[in-house]
PAZAPA-4460 file (N, C-alpha, C; in steps of 0.05 Angstrom, whole numbers, plus 32768, in hexadecimal, padded with zeros to 4 digits):
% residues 70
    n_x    n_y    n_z   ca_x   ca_y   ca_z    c_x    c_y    c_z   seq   type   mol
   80D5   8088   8050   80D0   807E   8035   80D6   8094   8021     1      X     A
   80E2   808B   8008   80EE   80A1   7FF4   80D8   80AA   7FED     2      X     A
   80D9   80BB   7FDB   80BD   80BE   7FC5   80BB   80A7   7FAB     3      X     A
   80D7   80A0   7FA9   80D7   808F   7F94   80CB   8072   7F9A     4      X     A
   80CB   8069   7FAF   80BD   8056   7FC4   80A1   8056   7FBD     5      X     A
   809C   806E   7FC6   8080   8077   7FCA   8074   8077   7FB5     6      X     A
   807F   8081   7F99   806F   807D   7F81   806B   8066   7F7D     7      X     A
   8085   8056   7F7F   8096   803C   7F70   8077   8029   7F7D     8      X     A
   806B   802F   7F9E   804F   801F   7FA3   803E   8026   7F99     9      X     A
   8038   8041   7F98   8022   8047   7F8B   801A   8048   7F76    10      X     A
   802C   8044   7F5B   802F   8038   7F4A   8025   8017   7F4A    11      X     A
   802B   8009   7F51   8033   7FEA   7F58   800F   7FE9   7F5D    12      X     A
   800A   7FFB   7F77   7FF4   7FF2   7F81   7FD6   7FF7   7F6B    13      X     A
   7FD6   800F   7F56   7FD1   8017   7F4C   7FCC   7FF8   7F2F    14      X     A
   7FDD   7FF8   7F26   7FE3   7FE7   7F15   7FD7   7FC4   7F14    15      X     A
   7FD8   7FC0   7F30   7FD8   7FA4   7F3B   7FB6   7FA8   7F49    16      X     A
   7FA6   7FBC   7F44   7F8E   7FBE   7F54   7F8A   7FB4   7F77    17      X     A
   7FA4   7FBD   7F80   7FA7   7FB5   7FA5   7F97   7FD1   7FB2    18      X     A
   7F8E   7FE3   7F9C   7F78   7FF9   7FAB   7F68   7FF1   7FBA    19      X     A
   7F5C   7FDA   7FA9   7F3D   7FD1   7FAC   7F3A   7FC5   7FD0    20      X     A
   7F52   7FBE   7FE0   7F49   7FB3   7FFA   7F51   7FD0   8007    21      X     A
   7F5E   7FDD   7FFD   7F63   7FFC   800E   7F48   800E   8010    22      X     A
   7F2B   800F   7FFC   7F1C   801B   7FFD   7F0A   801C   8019    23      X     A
   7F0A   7FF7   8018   7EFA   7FFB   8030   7F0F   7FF0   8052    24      X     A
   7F28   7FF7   8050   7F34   7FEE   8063   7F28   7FE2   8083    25      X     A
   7F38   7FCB   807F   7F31   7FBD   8098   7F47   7FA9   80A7    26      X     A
   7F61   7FAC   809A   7F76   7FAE   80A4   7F85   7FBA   80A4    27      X     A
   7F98   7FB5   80BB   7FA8   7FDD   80BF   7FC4   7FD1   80BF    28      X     A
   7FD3   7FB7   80C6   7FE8   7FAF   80B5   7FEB   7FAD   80A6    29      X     A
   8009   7FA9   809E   8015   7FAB   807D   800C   7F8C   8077    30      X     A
   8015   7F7D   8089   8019   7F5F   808D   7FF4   7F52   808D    31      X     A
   7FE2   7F5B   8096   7FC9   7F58   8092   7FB9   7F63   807D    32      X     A
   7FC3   7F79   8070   7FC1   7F7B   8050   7FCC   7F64   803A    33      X     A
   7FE6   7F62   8041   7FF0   7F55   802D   7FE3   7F2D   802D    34      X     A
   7FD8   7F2A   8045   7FC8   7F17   804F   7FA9   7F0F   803D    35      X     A
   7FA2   7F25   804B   7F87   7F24   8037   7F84   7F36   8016    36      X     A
   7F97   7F40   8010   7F94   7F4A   7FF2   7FB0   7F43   7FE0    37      X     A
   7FC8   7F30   7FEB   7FD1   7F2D   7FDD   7FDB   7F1A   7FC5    38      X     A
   7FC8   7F0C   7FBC   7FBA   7EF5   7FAF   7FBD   7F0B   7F97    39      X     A
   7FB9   7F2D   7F94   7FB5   7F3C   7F7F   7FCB   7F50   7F73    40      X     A
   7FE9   7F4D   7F90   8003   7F57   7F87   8013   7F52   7F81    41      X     A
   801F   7F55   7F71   803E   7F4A   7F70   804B   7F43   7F80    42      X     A
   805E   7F35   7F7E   8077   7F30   7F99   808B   7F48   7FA0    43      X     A
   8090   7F56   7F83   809D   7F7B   7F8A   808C   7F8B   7F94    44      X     A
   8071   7F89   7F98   8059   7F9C   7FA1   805D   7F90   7FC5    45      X     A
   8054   7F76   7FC9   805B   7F6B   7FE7   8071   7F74   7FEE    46      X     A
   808D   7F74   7FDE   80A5   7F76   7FE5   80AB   7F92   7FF4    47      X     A
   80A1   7FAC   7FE3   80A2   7FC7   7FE8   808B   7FCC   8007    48      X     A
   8074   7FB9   7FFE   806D   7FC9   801D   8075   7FBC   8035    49      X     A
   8080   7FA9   8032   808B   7F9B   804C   80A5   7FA8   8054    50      X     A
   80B7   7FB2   8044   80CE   7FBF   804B   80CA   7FDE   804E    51      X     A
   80B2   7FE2   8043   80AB   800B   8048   8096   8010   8057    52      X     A
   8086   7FF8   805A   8068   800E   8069   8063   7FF9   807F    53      X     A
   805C   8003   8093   805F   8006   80AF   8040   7FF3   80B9    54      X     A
   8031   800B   80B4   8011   8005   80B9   7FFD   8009   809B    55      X     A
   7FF6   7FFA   8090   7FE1   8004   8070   7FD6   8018   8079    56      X     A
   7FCA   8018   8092   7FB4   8037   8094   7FC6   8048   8098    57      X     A
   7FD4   8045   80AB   7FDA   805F   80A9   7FEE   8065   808B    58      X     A
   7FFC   805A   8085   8001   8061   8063   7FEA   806C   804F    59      X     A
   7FD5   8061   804E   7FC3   8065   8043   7FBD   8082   8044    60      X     A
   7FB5   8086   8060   7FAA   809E   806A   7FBC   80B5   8066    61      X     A
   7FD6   80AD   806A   7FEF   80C6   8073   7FF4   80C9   8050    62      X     A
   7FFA   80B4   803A   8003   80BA   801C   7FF6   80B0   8005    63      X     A
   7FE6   80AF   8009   7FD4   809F   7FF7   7FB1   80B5   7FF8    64      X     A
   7FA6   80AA   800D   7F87   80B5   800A   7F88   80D5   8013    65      X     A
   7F96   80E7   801F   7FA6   8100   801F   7FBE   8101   8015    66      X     A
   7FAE   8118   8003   7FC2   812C   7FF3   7FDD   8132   8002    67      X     A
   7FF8   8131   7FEA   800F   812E   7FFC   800E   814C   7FFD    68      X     A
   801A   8154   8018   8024   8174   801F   8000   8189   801D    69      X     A
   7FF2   8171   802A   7FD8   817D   8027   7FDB   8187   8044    70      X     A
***
């Protein structure tokens, strides 16, 4: 994933309040996120993580909830 990717969601996700099911995670697919929280994203927000991110947790975990180059 670019960095420009990476903002380009975290932006998106930021914007569109898709934090709010990441706080207390309880699904670890992209495809079972976008299931149960995406009633609250855009179709470019679904669009980007279905073509960039793999697993939500571990995205979450690896660029999002740790600091990058921590």
């Amino acid at each position: 994933m670019t960095d420009e990717i990476y903002w380009q969601i975290r932006k998106l996700m930021t914007e569109e309040g898709a934090w709010n099911g990441a706080i207390q995670m309880q699904v670890y697919t992209t495809e079972e996120y976008i299931s149960e929280f995406g009633n609250k994203m855009s179709d470019e927000l679904k669009k980007l993580l279905r073509a960039n991110v793999g697993r939500m947790q571990s995205y979450l975990d690896d660029r999002i909830l740790e600091p990058i180059g921590a």
